[in-house]
N, C-alpha and C positions, 0 to 999 in steps of 0.2 A: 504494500500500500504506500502512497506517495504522503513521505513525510508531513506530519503538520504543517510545519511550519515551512513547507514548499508548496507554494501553490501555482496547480498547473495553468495557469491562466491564461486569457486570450486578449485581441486585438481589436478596432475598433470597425464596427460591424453593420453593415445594413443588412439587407436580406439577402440571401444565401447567392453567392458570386454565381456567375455564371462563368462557365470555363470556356478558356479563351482557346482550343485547342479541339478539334473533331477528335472523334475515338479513331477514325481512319489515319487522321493526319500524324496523330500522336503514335501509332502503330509506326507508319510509315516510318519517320525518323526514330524511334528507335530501334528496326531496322537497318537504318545505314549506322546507326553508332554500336550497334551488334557487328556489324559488316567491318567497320574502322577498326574495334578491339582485335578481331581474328586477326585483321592486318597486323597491328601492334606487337601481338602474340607472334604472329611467325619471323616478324624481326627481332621483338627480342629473344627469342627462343636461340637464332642465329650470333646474332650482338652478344648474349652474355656467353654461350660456347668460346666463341670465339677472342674473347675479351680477357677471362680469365685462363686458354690456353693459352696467348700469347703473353701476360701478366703473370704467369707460373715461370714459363721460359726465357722472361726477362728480369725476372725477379721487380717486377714492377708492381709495387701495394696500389699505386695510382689506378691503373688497367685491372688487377683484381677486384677494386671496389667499383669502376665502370661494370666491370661485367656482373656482378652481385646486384647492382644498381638497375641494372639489363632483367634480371632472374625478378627483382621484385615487381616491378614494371611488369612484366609478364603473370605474373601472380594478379595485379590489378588488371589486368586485361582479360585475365578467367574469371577475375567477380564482375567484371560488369557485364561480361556475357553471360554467366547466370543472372543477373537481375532483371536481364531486358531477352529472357527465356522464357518459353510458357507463358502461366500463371501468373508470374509475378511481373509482367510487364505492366501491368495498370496498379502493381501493389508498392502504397506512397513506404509501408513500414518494409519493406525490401529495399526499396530508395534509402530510407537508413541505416540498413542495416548493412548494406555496399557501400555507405559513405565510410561507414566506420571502419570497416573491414580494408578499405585503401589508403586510410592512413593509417593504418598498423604495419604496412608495410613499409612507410617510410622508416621507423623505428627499428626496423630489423634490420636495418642496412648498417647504421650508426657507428654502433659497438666496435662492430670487427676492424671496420675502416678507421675508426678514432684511434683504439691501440695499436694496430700494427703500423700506421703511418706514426706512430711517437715513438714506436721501438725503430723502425727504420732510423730517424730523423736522432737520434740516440746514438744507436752502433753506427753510425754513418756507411749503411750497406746502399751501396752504388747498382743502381738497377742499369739493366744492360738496353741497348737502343732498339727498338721494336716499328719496325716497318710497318708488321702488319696491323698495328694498336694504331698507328698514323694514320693507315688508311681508314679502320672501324671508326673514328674520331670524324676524320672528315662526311664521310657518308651519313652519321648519325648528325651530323650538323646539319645537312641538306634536308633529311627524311623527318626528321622528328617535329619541326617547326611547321611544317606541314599538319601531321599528323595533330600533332595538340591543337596548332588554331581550329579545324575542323571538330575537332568534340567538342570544345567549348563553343564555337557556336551550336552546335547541336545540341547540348547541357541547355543554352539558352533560351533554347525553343520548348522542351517539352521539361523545363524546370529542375534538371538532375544535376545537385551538387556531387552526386559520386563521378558521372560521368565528365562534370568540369575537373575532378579533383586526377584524373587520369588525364586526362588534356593536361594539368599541369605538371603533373609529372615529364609529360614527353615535352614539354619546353623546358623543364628543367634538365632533362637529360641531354636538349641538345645546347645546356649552358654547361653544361657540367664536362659535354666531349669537347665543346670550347676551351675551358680550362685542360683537361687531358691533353687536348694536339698543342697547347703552349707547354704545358710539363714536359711532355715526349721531344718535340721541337728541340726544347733550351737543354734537353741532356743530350741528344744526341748531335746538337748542330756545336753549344757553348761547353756543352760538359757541367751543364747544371743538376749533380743528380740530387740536388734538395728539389728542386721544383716538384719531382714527384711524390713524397709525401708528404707537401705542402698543398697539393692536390686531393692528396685523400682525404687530411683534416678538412678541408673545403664541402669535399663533396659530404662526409659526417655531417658537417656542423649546418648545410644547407637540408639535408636531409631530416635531421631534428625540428626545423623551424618549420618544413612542408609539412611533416606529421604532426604539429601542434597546431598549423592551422588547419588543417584536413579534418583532422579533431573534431577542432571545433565547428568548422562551418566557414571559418576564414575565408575571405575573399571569393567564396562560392556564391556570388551574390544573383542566384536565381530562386524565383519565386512558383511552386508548382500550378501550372494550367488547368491537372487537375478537380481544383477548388470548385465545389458546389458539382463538376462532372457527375452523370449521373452513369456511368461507365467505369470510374474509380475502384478498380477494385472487385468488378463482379469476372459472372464465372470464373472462381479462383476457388481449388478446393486445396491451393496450400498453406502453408498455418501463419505464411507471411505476409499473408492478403487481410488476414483481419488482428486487429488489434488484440495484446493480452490482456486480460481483465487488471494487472497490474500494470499495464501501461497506458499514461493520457497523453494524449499527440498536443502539442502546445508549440506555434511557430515563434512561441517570444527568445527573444535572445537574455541570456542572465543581468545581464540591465535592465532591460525591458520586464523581465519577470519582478527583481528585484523592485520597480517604482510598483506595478500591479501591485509585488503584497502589501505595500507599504498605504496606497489609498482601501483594500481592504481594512488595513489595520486601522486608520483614522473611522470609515466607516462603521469599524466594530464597535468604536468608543461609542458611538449614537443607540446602540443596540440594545432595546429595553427590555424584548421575549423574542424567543427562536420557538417558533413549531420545525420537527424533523419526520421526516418520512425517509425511509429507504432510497425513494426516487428524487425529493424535493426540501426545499428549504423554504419558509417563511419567515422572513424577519421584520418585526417592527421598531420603528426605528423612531426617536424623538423629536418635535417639531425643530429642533433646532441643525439635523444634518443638512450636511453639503448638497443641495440637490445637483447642483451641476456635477459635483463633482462622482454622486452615485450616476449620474447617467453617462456619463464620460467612461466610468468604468464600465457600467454597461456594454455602452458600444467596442470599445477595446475586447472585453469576452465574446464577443460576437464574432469579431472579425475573426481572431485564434484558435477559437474553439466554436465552431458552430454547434455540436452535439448536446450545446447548452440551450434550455429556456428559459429565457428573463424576461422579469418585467418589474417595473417599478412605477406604484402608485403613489402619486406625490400627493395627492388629497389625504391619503391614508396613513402617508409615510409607511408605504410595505413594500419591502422588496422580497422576491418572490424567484428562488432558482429551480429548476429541476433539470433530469435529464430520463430519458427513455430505457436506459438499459444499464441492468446494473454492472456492467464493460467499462463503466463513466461512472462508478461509485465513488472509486478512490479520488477523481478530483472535486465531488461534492462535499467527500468527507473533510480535503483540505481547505474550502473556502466554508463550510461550515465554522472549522474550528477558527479560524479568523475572523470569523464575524460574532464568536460567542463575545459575552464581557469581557469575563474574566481571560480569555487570549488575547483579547484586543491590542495588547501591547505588544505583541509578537510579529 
């Protein structure tokens, strides 16, 4: 159940959006970004083989963490061809559940590339000059920049922060073989062999920052189509098409949540009697509340959470929440307890 004192809350709302995307359209494009992944996948599939046998035999940590870099990229390139498979092509919680799943990837890169380009850059072990890690470098500069602008527009269209968050990976990776053909370059042209695991900590420490925005949602700044779709989600009989009863869909960001509980919390103070029901809440509240400010939040739960019903009688001072299924218990139970008295400071 969603903590008390988190509440899942919503956005500012009129009547239920209409989506801005046909069920056909939305098929369609995630068809070509199914169609883009498989591409991705068979270059890195190639890219990291290749990457890390030539980065074994040059004793190059740079070209080993390229081609690890290749392996994980290719690992996001299999989840987002599961997501936009079957079932779960119209399913919004497979959507997150594939955001998450592609920045875990960037985390798995990290580690290896961090220490072993600090023991390199330590013993001052001189990695040897590598042809064919120049050539993978250049190529993935050409292909990759390609390949990521086209998923992020595509991300753009039918609302998919996982599918932006593979798009960025492949512009990172062809920032990252940038760097690589200047490290390879400068040891084999100057005899810089620091550059190469000056390289690695590079590609480590960019790789941490992509999985903590990936994380979060960072710079995925698409909105899903979707919204109020009456297509969202049906014929799906897999378990990622419908919500867990412990889970409430909330498109607030933790700021945005953060101000929600907070005009909860004022409005609890006004809170004179709660009736509860399984499915609803009524609250009476003192001549003396915010009206603007309960109907403000109103609209805000509206937009974020449609699965709500509100309404709020300003003659009466009652506000009045329910929702339909008890799938949506847990975030009646957290705006309940914010509106009692006695939590109201919470």
């Amino acid at each position: 159940m969603t903590p008390p004192g988190e509440l899942p809350v919503l956005s500012p709302s009129a009547p239920t959006a209409e989506p801005t995307i046909s069920r056909e359209r939305y098929a369609e494009v995630a068809r070509k970004v199914r169609q883009l992944s498989w591409l991705s996948l068979g270059w890195m599939t190639i890219e990291g083989a290749v990457a890390i046998t030539a980065g074994v035999l040059a004793s190059s940590i740079a070209l080993v963490g390229f081609g690890l870099d290749s392996v994980i990229e290719g690992v996001a390139s299999v989840i987002i061809i599961w997501r936009f498979t079957g079932s779960r092509v119209f399913s919004q919680l497979a959507e997150r559940r594939a955001q998450k799943l592609v920045a875990i990837q960037f985390f798995l890169l990290a580690p290896y590339v961090g220490v072993e380009s600090v023991r390199v850059l330590i013993d001052g072990e001189h990695p040897g000059v590598s042809v064919l890690g120049i050539a993978l470098a250049v190529g993935s500069i050409v292909l990759m920049p390609m390949l990521g602008i086209a998923k992020e527009r595509l991300a753009d269209q039918i609302g998919s922060a996982a599918t932006k968050g593979e798009g960025r990976q492949n512009m990172l990776c062809a920032y990252l073989a940038g760097a690589l053909l200047v490290g390879l370059l400068g040891n084999a042209i100057l005899g810089a062999w620091w550059l190469d695991p000056v390289v690695g900590l590079l590609i480590a420490a960019v790789a941490v920052r992509e999985g903590v925005e990936a994380w979060r949602g960072d710079g995925c700044c698409v909105s899903s189509p979707l919204d109020g779709a009456s297509f969202a989600a049906d014929d799906c009989d897999d378990d990622c098409c419908s919500p867990s009863p412990e889970i409430v869909l909330c498109s607030l960001d933790r700021g945005a949540l953060a101000e929600q509980a907070e005009r909860y919390a004022v409005i609890g103070r006004a809170v004179t009697d709660i009736e509860r029901s399984p499915l609803s809440i009524v609250a009476t509240l003192s001549a003396s509340v915010d009206g603007d400010l309960v109907e403000r939040t109103i609209r805000i739960e509206r937009e974020c959470c449609p699965f709500f019903d509100l309404d709020f009688d300003s003659d009466r001072h009652r506000l009045a929440i329910g929702v339909d299924s008890e799938k949506m218990a847990p975030a009646l139970e957290a705006i309940s307890y914010a509106l009692r008295p006695e939590g109201a400071g919470l």
